[in-house]
Backbone of each chain as ProteinMPNN parsed JSONL, in Angstrom:
{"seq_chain_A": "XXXXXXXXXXXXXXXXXXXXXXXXXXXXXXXXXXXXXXXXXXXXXXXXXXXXXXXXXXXXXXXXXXXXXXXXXXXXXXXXXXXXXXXXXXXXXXXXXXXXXXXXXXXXXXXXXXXXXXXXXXXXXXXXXX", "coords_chain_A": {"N_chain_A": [[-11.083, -1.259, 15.377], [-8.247, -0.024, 15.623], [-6.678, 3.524, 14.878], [-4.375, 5.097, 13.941], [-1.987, 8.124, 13.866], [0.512, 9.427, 12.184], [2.849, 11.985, 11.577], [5.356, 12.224, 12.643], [9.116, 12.431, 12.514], [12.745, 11.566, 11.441], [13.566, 13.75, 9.927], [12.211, 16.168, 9.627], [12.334, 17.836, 7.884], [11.677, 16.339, 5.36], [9.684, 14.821, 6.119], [5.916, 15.797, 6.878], [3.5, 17.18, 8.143], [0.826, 17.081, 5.267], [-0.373, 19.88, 5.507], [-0.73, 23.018, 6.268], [-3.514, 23.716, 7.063], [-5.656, 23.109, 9.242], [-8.413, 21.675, 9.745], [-8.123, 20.95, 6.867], [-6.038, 18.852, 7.068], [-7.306, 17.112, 8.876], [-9.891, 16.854, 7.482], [-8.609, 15.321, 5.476], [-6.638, 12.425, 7.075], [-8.946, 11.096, 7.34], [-9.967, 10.834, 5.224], [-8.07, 9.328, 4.302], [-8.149, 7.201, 6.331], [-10.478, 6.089, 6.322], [-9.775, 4.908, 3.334], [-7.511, 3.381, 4.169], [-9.228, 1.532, 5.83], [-11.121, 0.68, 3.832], [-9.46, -0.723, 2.665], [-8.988, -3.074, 3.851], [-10.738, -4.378, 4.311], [-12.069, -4.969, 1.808], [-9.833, -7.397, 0.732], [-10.734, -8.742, 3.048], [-13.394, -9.674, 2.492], [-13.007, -10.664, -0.169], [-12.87, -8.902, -1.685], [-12.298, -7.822, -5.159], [-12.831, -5.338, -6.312], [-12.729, -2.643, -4.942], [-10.239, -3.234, -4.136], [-9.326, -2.098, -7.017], [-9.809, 0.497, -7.165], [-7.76, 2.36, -6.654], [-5.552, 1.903, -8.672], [-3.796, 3.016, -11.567], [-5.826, 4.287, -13.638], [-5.493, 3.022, -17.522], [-5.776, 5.503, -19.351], [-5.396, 7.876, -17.596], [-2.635, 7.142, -17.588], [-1.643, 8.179, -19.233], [-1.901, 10.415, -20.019], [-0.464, 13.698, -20.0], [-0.124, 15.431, -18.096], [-0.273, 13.797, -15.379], [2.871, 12.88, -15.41], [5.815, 12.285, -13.53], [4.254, 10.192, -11.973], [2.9, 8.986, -13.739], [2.554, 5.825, -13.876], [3.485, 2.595, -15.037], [0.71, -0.219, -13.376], [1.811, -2.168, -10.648], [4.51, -4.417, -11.604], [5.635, -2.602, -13.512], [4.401, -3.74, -15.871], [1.966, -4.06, -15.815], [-1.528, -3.133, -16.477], [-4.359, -1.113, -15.997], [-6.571, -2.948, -17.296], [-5.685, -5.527, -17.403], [-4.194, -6.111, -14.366], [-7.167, -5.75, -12.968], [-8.331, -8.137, -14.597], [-6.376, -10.27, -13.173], [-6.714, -10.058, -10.765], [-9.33, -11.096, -10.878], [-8.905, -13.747, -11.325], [-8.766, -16.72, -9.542], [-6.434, -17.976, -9.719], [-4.104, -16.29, -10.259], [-1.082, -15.066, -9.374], [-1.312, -12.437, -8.144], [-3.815, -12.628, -7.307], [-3.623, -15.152, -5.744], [-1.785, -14.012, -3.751], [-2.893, -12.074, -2.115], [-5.703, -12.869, -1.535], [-5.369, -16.053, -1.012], [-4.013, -18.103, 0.965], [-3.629, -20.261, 0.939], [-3.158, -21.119, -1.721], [-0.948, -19.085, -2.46], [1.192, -20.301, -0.71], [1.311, -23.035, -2.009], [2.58, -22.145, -4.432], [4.389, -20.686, -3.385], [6.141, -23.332, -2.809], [6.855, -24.321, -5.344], [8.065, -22.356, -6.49], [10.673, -21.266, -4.665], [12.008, -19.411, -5.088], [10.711, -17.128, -6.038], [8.735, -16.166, -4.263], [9.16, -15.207, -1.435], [10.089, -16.807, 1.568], [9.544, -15.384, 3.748], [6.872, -14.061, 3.42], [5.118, -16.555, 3.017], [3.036, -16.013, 4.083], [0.409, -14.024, 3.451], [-1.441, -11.48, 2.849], [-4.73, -11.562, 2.88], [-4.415, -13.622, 5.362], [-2.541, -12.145, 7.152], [-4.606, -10.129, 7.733], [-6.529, -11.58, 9.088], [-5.524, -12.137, 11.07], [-4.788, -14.847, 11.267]], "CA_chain_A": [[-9.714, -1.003, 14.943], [-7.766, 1.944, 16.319], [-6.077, 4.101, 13.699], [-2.817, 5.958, 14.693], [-1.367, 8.999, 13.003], [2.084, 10.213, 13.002], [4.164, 12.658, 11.032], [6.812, 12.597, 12.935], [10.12, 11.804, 11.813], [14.119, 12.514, 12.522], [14.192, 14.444, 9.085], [11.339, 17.118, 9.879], [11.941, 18.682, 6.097], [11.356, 15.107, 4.368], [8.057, 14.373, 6.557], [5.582, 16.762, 7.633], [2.042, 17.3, 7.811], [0.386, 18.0, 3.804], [-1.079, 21.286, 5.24], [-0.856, 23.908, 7.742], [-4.684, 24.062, 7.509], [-6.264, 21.933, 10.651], [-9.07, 21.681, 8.732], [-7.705, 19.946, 5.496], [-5.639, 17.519, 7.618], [-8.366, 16.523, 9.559], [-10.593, 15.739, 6.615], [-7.271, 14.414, 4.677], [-6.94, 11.678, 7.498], [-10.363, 10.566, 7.428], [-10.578, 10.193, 4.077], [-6.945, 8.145, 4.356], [-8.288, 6.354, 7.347], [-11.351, 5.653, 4.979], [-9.05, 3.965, 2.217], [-7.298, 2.063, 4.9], [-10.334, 0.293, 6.157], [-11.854, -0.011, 3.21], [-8.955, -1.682, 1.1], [-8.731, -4.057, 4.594], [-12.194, -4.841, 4.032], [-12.202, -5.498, 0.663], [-9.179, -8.197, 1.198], [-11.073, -10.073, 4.241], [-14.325, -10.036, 1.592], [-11.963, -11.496, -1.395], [-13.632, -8.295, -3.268], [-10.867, -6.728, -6.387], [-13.509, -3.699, -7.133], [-12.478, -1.562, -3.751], [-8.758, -2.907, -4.695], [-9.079, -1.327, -8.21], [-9.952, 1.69, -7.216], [-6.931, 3.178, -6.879], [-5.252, 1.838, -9.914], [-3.688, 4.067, -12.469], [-6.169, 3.878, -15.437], [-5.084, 3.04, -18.636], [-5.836, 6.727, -19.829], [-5.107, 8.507, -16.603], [-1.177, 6.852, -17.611], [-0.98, 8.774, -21.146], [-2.071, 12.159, -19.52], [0.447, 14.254, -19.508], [-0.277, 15.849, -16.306], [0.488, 12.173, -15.145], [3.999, 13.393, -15.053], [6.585, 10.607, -13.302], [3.334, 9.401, -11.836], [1.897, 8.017, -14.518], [3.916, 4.658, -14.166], [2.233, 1.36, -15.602], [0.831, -0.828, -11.978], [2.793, -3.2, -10.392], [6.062, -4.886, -11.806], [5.705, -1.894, -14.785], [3.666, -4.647, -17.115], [0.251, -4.518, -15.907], [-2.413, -2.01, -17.142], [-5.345, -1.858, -15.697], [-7.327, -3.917, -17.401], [-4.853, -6.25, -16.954], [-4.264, -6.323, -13.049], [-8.348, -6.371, -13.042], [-8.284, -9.721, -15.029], [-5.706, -11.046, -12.226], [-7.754, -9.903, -9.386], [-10.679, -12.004, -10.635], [-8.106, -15.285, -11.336], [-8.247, -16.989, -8.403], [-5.163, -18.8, -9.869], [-2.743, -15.503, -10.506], [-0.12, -14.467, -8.135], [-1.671, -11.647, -7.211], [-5.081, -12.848, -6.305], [-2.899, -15.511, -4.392], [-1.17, -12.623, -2.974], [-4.23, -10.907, -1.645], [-6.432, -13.474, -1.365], [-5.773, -17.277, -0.766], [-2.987, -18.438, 1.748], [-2.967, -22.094, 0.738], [-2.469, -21.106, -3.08], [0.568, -18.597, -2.085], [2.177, -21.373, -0.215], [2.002, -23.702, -3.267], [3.581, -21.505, -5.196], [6.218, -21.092, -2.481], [6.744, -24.574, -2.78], [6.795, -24.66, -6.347], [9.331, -21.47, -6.876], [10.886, -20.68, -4.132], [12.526, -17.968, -5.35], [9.603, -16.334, -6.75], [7.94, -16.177, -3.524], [10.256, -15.455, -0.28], [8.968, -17.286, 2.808], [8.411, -14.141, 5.047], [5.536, -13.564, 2.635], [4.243, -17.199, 3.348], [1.082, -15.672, 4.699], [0.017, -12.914, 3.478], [-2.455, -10.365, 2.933], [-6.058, -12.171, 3.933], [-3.916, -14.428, 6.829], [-2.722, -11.209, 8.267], [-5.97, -9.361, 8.14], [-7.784, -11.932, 9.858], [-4.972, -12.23, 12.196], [-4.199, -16.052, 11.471]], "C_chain_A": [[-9.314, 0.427, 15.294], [-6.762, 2.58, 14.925], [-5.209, 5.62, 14.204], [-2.392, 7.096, 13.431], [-0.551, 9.591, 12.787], [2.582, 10.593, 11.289], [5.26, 12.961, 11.555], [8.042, 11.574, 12.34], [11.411, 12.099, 12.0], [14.275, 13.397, 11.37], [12.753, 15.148, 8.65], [10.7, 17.647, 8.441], [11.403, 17.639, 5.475], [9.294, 14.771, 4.959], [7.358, 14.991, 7.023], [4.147, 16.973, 7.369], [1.774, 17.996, 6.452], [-0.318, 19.303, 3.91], [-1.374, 21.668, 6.182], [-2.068, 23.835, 8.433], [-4.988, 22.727, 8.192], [-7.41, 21.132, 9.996], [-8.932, 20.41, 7.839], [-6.8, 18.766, 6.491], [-6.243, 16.817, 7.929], [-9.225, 15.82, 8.529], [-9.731, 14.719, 5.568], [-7.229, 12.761, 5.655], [-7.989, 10.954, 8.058], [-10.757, 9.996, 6.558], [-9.162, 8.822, 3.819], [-7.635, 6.967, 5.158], [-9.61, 5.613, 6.524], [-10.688, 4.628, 4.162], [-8.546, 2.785, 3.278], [-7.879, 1.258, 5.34], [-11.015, -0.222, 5.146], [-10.578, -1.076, 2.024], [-8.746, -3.525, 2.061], [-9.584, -5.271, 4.606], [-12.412, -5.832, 3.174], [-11.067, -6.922, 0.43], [-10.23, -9.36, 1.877], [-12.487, -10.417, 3.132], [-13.638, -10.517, 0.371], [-12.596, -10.201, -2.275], [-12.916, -7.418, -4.354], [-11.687, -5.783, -5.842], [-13.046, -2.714, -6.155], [-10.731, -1.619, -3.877], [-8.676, -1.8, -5.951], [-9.127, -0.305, -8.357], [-8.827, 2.623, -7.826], [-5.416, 2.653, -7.811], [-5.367, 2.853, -10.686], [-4.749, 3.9, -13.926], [-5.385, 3.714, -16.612], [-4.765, 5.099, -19.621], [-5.014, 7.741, -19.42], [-3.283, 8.008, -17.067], [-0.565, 7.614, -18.944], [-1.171, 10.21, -21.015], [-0.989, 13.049, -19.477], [0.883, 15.237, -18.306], [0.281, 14.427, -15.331], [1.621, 12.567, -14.431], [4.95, 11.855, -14.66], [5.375, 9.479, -12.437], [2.435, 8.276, -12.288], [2.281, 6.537, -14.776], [2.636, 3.62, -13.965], [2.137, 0.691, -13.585], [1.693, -2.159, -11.861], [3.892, -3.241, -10.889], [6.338, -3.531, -13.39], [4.989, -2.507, -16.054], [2.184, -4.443, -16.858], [-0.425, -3.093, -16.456], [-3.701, -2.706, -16.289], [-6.276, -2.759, -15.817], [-6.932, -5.539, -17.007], [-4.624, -7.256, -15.578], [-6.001, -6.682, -12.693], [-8.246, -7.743, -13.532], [-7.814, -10.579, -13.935], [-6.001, -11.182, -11.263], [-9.243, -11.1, -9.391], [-10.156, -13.157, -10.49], [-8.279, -15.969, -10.185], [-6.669, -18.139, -8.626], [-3.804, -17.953, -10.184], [-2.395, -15.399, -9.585], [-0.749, -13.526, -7.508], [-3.18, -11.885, -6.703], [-4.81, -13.56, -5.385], [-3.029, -15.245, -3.245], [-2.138, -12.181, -1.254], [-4.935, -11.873, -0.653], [-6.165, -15.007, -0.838], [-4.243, -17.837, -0.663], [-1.841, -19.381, 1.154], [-2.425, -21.777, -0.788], [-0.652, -20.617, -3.116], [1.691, -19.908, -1.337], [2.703, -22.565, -0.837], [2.691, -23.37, -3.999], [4.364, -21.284, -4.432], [6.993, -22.148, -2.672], [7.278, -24.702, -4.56], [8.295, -23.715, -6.882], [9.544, -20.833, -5.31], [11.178, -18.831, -4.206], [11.74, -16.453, -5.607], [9.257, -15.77, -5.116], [9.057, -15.906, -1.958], [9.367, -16.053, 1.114], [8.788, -16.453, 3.703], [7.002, -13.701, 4.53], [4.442, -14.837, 2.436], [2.922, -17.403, 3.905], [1.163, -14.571, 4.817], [-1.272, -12.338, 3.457], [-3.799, -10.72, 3.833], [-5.186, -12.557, 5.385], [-3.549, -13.232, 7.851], [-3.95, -10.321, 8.518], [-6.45, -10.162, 9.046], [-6.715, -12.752, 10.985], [-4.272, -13.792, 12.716], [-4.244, -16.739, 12.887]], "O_chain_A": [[-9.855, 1.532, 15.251], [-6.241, 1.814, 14.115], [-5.505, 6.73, 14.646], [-2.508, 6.835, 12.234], [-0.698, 10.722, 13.251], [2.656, 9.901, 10.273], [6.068, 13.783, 11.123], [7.972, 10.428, 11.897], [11.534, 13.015, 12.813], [15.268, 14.096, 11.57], [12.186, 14.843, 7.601], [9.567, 17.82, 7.991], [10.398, 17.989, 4.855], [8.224, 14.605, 4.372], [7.823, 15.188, 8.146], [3.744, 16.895, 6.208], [2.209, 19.126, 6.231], [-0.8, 19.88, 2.936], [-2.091, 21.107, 7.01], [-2.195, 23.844, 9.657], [-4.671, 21.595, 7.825], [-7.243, 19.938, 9.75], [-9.408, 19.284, 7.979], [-7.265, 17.63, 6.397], [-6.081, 15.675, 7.498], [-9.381, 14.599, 8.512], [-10.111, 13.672, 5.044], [-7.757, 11.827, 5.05], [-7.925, 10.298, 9.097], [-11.534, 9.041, 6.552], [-9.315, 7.716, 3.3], [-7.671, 5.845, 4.654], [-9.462, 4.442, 6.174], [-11.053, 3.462, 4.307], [-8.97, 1.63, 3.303], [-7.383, 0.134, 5.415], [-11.529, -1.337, 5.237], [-10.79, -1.795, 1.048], [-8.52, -4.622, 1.55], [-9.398, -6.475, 4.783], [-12.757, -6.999, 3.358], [-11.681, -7.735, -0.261], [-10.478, -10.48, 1.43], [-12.609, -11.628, 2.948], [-14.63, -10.996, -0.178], [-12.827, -10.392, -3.469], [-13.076, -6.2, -4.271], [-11.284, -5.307, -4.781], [-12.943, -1.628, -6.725], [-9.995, -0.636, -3.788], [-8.021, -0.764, -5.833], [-8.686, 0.224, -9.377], [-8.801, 3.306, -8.85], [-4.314, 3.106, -7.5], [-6.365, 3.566, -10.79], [-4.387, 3.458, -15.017], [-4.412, 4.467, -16.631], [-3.805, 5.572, -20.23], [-4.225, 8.391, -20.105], [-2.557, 8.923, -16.675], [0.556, 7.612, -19.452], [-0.689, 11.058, -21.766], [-0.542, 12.969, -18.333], [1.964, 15.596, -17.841], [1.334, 14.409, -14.694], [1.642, 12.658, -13.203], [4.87, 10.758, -15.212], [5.557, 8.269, -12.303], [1.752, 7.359, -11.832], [2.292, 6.127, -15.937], [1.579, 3.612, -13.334], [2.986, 0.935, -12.727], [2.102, -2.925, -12.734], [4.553, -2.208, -10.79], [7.256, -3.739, -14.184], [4.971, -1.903, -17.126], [1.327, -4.675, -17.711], [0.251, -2.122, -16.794], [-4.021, -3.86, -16.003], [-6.811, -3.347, -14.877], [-7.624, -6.424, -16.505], [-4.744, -8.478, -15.502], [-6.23, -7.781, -12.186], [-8.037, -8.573, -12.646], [-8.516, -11.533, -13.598], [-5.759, -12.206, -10.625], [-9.876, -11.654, -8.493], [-10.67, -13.867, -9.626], [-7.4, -15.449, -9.498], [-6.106, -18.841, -7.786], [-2.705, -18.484, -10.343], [-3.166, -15.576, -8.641], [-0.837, -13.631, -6.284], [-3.608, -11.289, -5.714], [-5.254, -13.31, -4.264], [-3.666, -15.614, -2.258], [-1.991, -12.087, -0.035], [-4.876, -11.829, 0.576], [-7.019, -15.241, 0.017], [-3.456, -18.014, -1.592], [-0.63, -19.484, 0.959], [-1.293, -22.17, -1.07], [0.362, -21.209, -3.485], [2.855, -20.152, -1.658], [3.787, -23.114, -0.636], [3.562, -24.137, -4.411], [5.444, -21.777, -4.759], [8.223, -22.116, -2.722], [8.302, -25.362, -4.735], [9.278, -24.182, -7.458], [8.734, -20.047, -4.819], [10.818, -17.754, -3.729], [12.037, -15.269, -5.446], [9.739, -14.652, -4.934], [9.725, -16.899, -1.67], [8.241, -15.722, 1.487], [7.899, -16.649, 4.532], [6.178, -13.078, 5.199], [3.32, -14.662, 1.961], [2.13, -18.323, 4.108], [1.685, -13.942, 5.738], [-2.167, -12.837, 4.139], [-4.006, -10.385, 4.999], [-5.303, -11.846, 6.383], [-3.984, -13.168, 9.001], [-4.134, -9.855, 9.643], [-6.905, -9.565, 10.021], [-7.04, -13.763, 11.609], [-3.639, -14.066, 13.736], [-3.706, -17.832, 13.06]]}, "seq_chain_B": "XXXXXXXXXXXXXXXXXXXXXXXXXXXXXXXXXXXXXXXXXXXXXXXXXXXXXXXXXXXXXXXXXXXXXXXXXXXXXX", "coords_chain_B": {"N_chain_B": [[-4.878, -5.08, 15.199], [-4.092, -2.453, 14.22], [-3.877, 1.023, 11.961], [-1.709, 2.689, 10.999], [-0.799, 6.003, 9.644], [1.617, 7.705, 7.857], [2.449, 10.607, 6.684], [3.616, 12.353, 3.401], [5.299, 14.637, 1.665], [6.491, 15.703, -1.206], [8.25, 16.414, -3.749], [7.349, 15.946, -7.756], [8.468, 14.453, -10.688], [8.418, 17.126, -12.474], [9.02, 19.006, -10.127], [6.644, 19.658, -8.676], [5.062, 19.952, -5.86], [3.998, 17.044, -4.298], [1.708, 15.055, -2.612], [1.89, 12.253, -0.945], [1.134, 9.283, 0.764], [1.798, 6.764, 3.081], [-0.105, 3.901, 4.294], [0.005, 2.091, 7.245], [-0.537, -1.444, 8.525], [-0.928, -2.908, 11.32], [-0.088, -5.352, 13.096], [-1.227, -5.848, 16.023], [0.106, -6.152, 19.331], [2.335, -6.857, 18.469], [5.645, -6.811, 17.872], [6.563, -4.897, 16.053], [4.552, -2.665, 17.055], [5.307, -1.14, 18.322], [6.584, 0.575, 16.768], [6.885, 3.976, 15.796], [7.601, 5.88, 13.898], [8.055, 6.021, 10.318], [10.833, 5.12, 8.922], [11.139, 3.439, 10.906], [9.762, 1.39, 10.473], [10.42, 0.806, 8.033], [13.362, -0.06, 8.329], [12.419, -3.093, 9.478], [12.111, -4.794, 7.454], [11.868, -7.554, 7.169], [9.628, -8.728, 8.601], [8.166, -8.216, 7.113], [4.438, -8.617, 6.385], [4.626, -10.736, 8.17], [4.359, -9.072, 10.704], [3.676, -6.436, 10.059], [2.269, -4.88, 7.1], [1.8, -2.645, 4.531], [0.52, -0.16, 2.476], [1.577, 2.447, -0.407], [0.918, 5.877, -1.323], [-0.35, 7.784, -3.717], [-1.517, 11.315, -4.411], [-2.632, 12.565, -7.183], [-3.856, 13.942, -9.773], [-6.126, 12.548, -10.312], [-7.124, 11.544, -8.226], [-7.045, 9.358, -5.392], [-3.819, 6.973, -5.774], [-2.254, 4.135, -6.516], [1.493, 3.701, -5.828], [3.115, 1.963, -6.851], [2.011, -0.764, -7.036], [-1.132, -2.497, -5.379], [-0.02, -3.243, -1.634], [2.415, -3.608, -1.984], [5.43, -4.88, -1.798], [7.976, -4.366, 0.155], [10.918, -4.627, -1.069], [10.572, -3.767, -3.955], [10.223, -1.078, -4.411], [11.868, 0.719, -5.223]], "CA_chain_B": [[-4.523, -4.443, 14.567], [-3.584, -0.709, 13.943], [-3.389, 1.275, 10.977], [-0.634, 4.164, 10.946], [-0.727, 7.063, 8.661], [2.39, 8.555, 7.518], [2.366, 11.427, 5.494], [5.284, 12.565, 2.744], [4.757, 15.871, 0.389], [7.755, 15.635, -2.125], [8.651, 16.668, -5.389], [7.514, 14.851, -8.552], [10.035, 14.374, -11.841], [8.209, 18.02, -13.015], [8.901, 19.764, -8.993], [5.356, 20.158, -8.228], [5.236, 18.982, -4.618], [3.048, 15.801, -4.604], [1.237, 14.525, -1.647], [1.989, 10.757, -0.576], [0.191, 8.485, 2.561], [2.121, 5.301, 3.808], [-1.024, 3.253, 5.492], [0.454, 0.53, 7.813], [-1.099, -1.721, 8.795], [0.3, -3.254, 12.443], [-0.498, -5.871, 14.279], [-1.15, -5.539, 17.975], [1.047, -6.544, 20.53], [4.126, -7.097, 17.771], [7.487, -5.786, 18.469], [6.557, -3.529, 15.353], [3.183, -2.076, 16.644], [6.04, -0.118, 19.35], [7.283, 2.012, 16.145], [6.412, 5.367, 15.72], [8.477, 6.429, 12.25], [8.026, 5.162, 8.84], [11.824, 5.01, 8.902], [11.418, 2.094, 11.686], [9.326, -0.021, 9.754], [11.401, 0.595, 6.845], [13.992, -0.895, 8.787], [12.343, -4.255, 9.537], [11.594, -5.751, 6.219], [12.306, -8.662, 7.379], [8.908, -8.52, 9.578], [6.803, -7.738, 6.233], [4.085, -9.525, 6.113], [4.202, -10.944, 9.376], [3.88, -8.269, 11.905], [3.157, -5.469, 9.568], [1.875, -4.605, 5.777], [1.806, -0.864, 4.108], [0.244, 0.584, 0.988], [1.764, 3.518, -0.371], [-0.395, 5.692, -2.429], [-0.107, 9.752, -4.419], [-2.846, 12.012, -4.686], [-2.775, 12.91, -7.989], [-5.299, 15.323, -10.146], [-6.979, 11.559, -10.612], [-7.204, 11.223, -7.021], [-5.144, 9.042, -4.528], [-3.372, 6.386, -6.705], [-0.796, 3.479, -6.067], [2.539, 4.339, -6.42], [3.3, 0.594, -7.595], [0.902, -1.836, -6.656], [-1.344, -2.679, -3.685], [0.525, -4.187, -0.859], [4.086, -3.794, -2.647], [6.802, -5.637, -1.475], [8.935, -3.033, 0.114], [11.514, -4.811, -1.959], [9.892, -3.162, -4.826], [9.823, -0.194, -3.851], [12.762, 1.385, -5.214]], "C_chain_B": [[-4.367, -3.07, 14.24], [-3.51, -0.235, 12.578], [-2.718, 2.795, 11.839], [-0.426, 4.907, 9.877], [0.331, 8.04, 8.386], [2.326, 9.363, 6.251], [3.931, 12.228, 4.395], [4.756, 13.718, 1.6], [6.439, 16.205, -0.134], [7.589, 16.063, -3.248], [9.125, 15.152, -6.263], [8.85, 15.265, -9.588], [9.678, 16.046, -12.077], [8.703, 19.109, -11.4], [8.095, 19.757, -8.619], [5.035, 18.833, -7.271], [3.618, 17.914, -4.758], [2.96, 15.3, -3.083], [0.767, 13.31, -1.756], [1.347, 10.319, 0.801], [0.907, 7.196, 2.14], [0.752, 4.754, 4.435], [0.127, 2.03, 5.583], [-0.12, 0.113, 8.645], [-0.574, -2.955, 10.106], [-0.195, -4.437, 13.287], [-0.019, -5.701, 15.713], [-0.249, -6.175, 18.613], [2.535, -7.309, 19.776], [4.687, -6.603, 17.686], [7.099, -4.71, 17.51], [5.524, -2.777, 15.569], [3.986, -1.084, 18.097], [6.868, 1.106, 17.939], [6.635, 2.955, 15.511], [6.881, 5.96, 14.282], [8.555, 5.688, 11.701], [9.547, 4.387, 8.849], [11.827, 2.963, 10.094], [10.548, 0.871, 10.713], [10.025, -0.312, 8.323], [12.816, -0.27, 6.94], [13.683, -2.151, 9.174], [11.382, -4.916, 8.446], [10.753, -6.804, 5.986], [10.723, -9.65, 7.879], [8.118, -8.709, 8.199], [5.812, -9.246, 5.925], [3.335, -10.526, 7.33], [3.975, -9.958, 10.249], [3.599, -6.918, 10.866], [2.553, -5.237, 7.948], [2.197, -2.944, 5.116], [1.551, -1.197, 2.613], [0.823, 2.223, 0.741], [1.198, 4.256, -1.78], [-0.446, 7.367, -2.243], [-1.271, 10.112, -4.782], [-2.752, 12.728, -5.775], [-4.39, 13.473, -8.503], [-6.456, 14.063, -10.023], [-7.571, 10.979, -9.479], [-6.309, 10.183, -6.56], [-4.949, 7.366, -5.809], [-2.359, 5.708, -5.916], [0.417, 3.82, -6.493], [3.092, 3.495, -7.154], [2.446, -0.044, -7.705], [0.332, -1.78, -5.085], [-0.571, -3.833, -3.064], [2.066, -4.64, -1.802], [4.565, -4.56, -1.774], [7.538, -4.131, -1.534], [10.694, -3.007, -0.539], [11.684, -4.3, -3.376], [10.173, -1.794, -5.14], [10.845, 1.083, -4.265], [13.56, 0.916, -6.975]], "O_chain_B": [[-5.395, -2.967, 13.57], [-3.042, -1.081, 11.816], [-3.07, 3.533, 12.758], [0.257, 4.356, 9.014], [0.071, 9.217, 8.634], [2.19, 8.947, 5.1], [5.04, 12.503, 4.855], [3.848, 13.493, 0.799], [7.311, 16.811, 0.487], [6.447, 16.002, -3.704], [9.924, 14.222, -6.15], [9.805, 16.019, -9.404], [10.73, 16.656, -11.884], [8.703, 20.287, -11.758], [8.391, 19.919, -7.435], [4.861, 17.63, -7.464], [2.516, 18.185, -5.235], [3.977, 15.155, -2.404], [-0.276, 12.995, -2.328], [1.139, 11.078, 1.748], [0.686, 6.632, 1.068], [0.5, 5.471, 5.404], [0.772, 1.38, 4.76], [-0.422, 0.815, 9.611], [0.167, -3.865, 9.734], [-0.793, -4.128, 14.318], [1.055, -5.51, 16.283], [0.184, -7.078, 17.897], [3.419, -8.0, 20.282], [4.378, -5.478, 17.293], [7.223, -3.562, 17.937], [5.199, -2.066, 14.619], [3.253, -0.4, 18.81], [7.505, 2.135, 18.165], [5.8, 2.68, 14.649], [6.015, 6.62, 13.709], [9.002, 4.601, 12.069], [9.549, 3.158, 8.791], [12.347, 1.862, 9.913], [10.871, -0.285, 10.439], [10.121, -1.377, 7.713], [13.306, -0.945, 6.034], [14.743, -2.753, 9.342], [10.257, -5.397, 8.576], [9.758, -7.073, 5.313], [10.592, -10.854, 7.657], [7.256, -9.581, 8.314], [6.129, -10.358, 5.503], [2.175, -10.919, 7.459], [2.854, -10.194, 10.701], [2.928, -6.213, 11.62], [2.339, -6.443, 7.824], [3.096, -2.29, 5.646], [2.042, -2.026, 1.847], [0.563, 3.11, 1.554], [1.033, 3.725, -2.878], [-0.534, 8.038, -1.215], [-2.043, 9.383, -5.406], [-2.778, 13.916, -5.451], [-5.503, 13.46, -7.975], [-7.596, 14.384, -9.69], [-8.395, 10.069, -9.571], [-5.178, 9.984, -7.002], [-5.868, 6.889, -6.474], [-1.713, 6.206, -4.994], [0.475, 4.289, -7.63], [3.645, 3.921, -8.168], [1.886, 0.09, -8.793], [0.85, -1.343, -4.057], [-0.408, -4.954, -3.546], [2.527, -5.739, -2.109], [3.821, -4.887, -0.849], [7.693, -3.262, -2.392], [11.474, -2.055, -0.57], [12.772, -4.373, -3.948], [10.354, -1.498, -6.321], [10.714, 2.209, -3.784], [14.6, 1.461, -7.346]]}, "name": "protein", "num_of_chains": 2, "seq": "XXXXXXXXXXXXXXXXXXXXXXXXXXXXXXXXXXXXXXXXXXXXXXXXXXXXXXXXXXXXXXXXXXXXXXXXXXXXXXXXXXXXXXXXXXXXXXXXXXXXXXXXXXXXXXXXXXXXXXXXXXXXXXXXXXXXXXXXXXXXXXXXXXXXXXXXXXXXXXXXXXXXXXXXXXXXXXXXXXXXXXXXXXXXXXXXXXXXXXXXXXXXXXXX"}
């Protein structure tokens, strides 16, 4: 997998490399390029625990360092323990989601609305390129 | 497939500039694996899903963190 890197942008002030130092960028997109393979990974292996990572803890959301960050995951309802639980389901939306084509597409059928059909194959189907 | 790394250092609700990463994730040889700016894939929505994906995700004191969920809906997103 090739892994591309661009800050460019037409509004220079809005997008711009996180740091003059060569250095810190360099290990900054490594450790990004890191997350991106491994959350791709964790998908094509059906495995939550590499999803959950970067979930707001429960705790980490009452911090007040937090700041406007600290915002509950997903639709504003879940908590982590929460979204964990749904990750193991293989019958919630979002393990669906993530994980299992044919389920997402029943539930397409079932609510459309819920579900829009550009998202008829997602997450696994595009990882493994369908 | 491709991943693309856009980077965004903004101000949270308190000012204190906050460092964001777009990953997108592109498939090869699809009309969207020709765009270069976040802004372009922001423009084809429409596409999500099929020719492209993105996680977007803040480096907080807790380390990097979703900003919503993984694999938002760029419907979401706002």
């Amino acid at each position: 997998m090739d892994v591309f890197v661009s800050n460019a942008a037409s509004e220079p002030q809005l997008w711009r490399a996180p740091s003059p130092n060569k250095i810190d960028e360099v290990r900054r997109l490594e450790e990004l390029s890191q997350i991106a393979e491994g959350l791709r990974a964790a998908v094509l292996r059906k495995d939550p625990e590499p999803l959950l990572k970067y979930y707001w803890r429960d705790a980490e959301k009452s911090d007040p360092s937090s700041g406007a960050w600290g915002l509950p995951n997903a639709d504003g309802t879940g908590t982590y323990e929460s979204e964990k639980a749904h990750l193991a389901n293989p019958a919630s939306a979002l393990s669906c989601l993530l994980f299992d084509t044919a389920c997402l597409r029943a539930m397409a059928c079932q609510n459309a609305a819920m579900i829009q059909d550009s998202v008829s194959q997602f997450a696994i189907s595009f990882f493994q390129g369908r | 497939m491709t991943i693309e790394i856009f980077f965004q250092v903004s101000p949270d609700g308190a000012g204190v500039d906050v460092d964001r990463a777009v990953l997108v994730y592109v498939l090869t040889g699809s009309p969207s694996g020709t765009f270069s700016r976040l802004q372009d894939f922001e423009g084809a929505v429409d596409k999500w899903a099929e020719e492209f994906l993105w996680i977007q995700i803040a480096l907080t004191r807790f380390g990097w963190r979703y900003e919503q969920a993984v694999f938002v809906f760029p419907y979401d997103t706002d």
